[in-house]
C-alpha positions in Angstrom: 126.1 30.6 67.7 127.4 31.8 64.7 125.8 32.7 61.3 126.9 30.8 58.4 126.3 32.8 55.0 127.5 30.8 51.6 127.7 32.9 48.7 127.2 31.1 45.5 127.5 31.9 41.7 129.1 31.6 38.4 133.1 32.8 37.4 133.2 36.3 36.7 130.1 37.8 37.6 131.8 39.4 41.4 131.0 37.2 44.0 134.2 37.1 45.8 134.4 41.0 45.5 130.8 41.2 47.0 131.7 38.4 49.7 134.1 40.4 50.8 132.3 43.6 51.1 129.2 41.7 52.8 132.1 40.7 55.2 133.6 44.1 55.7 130.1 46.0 56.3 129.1 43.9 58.9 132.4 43.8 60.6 132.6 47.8 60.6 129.1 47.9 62.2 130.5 45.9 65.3 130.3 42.6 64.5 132.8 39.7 64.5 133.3 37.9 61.1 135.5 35.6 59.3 135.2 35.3 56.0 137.0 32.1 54.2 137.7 31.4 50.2 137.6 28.2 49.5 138.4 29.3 45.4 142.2 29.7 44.8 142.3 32.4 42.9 143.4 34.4 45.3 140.8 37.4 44.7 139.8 38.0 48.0 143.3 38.0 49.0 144.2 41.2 46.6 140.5 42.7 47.4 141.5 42.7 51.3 145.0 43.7 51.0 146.8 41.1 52.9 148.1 38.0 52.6 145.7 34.8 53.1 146.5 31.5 54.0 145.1 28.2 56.0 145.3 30.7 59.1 143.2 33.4 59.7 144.3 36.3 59.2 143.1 39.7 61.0 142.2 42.7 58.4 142.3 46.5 59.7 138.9 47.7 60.3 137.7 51.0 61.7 135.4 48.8 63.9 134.2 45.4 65.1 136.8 42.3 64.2 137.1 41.0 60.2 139.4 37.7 60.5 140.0 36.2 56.6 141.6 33.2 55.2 141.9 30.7 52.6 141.9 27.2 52.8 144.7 25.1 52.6 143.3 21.4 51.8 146.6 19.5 52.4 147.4 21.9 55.8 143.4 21.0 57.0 143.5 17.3 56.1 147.0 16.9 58.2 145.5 19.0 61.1 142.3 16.5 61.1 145.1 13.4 61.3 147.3 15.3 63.7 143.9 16.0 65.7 142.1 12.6 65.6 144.8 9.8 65.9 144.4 7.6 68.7 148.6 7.9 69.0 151.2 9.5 68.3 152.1 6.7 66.4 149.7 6.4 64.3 149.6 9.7 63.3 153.1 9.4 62.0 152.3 6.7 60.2 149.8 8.5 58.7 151.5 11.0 57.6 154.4 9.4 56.0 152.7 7.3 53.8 153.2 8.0 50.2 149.2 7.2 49.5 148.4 9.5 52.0 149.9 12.5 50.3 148.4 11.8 47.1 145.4 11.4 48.7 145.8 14.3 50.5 146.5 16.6 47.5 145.2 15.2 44.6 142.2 13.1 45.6 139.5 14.5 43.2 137.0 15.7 46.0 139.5 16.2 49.0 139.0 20.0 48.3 135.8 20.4 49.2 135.8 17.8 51.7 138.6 19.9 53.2 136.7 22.6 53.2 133.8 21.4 54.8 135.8 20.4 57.8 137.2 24.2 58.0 133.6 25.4 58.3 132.2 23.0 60.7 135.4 23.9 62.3 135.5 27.5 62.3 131.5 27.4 63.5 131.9 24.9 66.7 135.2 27.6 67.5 132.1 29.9 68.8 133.9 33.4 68.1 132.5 34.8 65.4 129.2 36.6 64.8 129.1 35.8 60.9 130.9 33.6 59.3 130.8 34.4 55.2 132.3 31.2 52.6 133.3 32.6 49.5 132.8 29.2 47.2 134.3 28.4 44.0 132.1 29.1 40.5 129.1 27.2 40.7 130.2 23.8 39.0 133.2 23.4 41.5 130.3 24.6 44.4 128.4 21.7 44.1 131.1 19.6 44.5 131.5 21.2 47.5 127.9 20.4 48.3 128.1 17.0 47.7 131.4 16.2 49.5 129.6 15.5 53.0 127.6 12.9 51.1 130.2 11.9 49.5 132.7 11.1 52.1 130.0 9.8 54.8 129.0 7.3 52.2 132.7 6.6 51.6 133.6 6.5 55.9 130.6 4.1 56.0 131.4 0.7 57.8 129.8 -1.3 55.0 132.5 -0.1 52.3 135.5 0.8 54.5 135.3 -2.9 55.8 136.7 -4.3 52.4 140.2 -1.7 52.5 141.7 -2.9 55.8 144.7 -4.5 55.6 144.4 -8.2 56.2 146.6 -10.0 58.4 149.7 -9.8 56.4 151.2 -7.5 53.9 150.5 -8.2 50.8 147.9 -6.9 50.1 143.6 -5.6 50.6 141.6 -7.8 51.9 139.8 -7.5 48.5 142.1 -9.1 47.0 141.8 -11.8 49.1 137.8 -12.4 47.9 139.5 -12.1 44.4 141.9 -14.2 42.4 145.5 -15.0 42.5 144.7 -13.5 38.2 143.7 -10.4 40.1 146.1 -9.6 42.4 149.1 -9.9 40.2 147.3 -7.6 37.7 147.1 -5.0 40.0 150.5 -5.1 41.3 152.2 -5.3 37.7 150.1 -2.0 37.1 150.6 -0.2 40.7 153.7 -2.1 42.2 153.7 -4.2 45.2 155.2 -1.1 46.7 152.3 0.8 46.1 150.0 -2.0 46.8 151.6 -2.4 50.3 151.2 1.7 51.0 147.8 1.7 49.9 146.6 -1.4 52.1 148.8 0.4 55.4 147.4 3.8 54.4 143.8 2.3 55.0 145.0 -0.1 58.1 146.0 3.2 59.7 143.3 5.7 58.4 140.8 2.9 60.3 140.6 4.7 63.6 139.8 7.8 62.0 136.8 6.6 59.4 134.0 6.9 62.8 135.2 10.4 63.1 135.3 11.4 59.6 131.4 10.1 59.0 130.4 11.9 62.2 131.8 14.8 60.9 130.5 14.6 57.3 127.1 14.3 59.6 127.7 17.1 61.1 128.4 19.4 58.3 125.5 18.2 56.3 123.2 19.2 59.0 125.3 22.6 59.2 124.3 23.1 55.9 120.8 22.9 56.2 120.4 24.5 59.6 119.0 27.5 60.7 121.8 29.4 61.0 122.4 28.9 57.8 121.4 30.5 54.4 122.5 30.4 51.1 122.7 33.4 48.5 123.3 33.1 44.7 125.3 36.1 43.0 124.7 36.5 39.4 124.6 39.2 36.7 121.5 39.8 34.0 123.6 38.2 31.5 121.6 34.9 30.3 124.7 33.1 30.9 125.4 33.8 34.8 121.5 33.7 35.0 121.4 30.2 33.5 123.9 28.9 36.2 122.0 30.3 39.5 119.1 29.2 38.3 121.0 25.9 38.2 122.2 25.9 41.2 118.8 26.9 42.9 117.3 23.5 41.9 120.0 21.8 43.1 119.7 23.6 46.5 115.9 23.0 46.7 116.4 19.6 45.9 118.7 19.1 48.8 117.1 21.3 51.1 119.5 24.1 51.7 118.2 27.3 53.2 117.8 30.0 50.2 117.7 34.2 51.2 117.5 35.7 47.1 119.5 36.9 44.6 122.4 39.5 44.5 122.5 40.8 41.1 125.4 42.5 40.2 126.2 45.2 38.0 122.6 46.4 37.2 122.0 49.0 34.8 120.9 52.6 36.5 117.5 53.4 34.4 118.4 57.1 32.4 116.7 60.0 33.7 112.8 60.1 33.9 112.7 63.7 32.0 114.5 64.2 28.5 115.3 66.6 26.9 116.9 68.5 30.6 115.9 72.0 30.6 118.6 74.0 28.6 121.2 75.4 31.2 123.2 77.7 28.5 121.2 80.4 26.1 122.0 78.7 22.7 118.9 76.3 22.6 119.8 75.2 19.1 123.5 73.8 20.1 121.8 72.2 23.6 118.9 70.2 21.3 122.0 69.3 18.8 123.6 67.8 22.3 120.3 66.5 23.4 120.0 64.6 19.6 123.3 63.6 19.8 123.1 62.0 23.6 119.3 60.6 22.7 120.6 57.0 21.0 122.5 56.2 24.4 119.8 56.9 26.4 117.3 54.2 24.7 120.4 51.9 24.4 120.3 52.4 28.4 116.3 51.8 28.5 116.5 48.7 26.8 119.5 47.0 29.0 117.1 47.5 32.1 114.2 46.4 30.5 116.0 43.1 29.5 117.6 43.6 33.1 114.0 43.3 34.5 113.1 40.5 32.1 115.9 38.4 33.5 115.3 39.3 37.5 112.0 38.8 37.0 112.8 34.8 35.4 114.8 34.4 38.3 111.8 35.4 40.8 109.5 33.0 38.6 111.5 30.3 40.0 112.9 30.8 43.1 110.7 30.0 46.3 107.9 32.7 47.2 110.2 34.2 50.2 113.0 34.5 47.8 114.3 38.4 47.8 116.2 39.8 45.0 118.7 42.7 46.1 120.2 45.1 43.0 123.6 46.1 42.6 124.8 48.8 40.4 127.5 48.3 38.2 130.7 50.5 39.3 132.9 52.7 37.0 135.9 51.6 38.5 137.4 48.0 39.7 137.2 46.8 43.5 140.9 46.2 44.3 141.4 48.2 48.0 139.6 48.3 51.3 138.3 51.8 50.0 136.4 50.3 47.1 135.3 47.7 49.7 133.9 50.0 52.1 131.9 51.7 49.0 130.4 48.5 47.5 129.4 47.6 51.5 127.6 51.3 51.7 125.6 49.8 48.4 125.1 46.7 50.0 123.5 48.0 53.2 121.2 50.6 51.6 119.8 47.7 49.7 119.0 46.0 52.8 120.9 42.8 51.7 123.7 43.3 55.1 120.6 43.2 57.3 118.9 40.4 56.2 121.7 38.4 55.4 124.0 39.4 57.6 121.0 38.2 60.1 122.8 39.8 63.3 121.2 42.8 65.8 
């Protein structure tokens, strides 16, 4: 059964980057992962070095298997209708429809929803060890949290009922409990042709709604299963800190499994013993350096001291088995499998690819 780890966080604080890297490490220790972005920037795209799409996509590894992709929401949500029609005909049907491709690829919400049906189908798949989903920054993530709700509330019988087309064409059955004032409203604002492609878009969609709530099911009790856990990526600013912490209550609130925190670009504490030792015979010219350098150094102490404030606000309020894993900030950009490889050494010397990586 495979491992589902969701990384979560705010823009800009390196969550794809370390998604990736999580990915790569464990793949390289023999392991089969796929990791998918469900955010379209395209980051973990340039970090991997290929090019991603709704396909997975194999990435060169000096061991184990590293498959990566991106979702495609309009590609998943034809698949699904391709998949699940009870004909041929139908599906067609389906397909052409005007509403449907507006629903399709503008729908506020069919992102996530999309996205959710790549996971659950990527984990019932079976051939992967890990399977690591890089979300979008935190506000668009729990959208993305609340589309199984959403659309199982939406696929339910007692709502659906009231969009299948009646016995004719012109219109929803609605309409029908409405009046004549209504109805002609509408169609002067939408069109009778739009009116007619709505009511045959839900007419067809109808042998699909069972499936779609089964699925939402499904995915809402991947989510909270034990395969499953959840880690938040942020940064010691107050800003990213303000946003996990965010984000943690609305995961407690719903139940979702919670490993820690990955905090990114920590500060390195300065060395323990200043003044060093003088390594040259001019004593005077190294204390000169030493006064010079000094004002750096306490700049340095006080960012991990305010570091440590902020990790230790995020412990306050996390649950007791929370585990907070530090990550030092780099002097160079990620951008190449090289740099990948590197951040993953970090990673697995802080013990965060072992536990939540959660594979032998």
């Amino acid at each position: 059964m495979s491992r589902v780890l969701v990384t979560c966080g705010a823009g800009g604080v390196g969550k794809t980057t370390l998604s990736a890297a999580l990915a790569l490490q464990l793949a390289e220790q023999g392991h089969r992962v796929i990791v998918l972005t469900i955010d379209p920037a395209r980051r973990l795209a340039d970090a991997l070095g290929i090019t991603l799409d709704n396909t997975a996509q194999r990435v060169p590894t000096r061991n184990g298997e590293l498959r990566a992709l991106m979702l495609d929401a309009k590609g998943t949500f034809d698949d699904l209708v391709a998949r699940h029609a009870p004909s041929p005909e139908v599906r067609d049907r389906i397909l052409a429809n005007h509403y449907y491709r507006f629903v399709s690829e503008r729908l506020p919400g069919v992102h996530e929803y999309m996205a959710m049906e790549r996971l659950l189908a990527l984990h019932a798949a079976g051939d992967a060890d890990v399977i690591v989903l890089d979300t979008p920054p935190t506000r668009h993530a729990l959208d993305f949290l609340a589309a199984p709700d959403r659309m199982a509330g939406l696929m339910d019988e007692g709502v659906m009922r009231w969009l299948v087309l009646p016995a004719t064409t012109s219109g929803w059955r609605m309409l029908e409990m409405g009046s004549d004032v209504l109805a002609g409203v509408l169609k002067r604002l939408l069109g009778q042709g739009t009116i007619e492609d709505i009511a045959d878009f839900f007419a067809g969609f109808q042998s699909l709604w069972s499936g779609f709530r089964e699925r939402s099911l499904a995915v809402r009790a991947l989510l909270r299963a034990p395969e499953t856990t959840f880690v938040l990526v942020t940064a010691p600013a107050p800003g990213a800190r303000a946003e996990a912490l965010a984000f943690l209550d609305v995961l407690r609130k719903d139940g979702m499994p919670f490993a820690g925190f990955l905090v990114n670009r920590c500060a390195e504490p300065p060395p323990a013993v200043w003044p060093l030792p003088s390594p040259i015979p001019d004593a005077a010219r190294w204390e000169a350096v030493s006064a010079a350098v000094a004002p750096a150094l306490d700049r340095q102490r006080g960012r991990v001291e305010a570091q440590e404030l902020a990790i230790a606000d995020l412990v306050a309020h996390a649950p007791a088995d929370a585990r907070v894993w530090r990550v030092p900030e780099s002097p160079r950009e990620v951008h190449d499998l090289d740099g990948l490889r590197e951040l993953g050494a970090t990673l697995e010397a802080s013990g965060a690819v072992a536990a939540l990586g959660g594979v032998s």
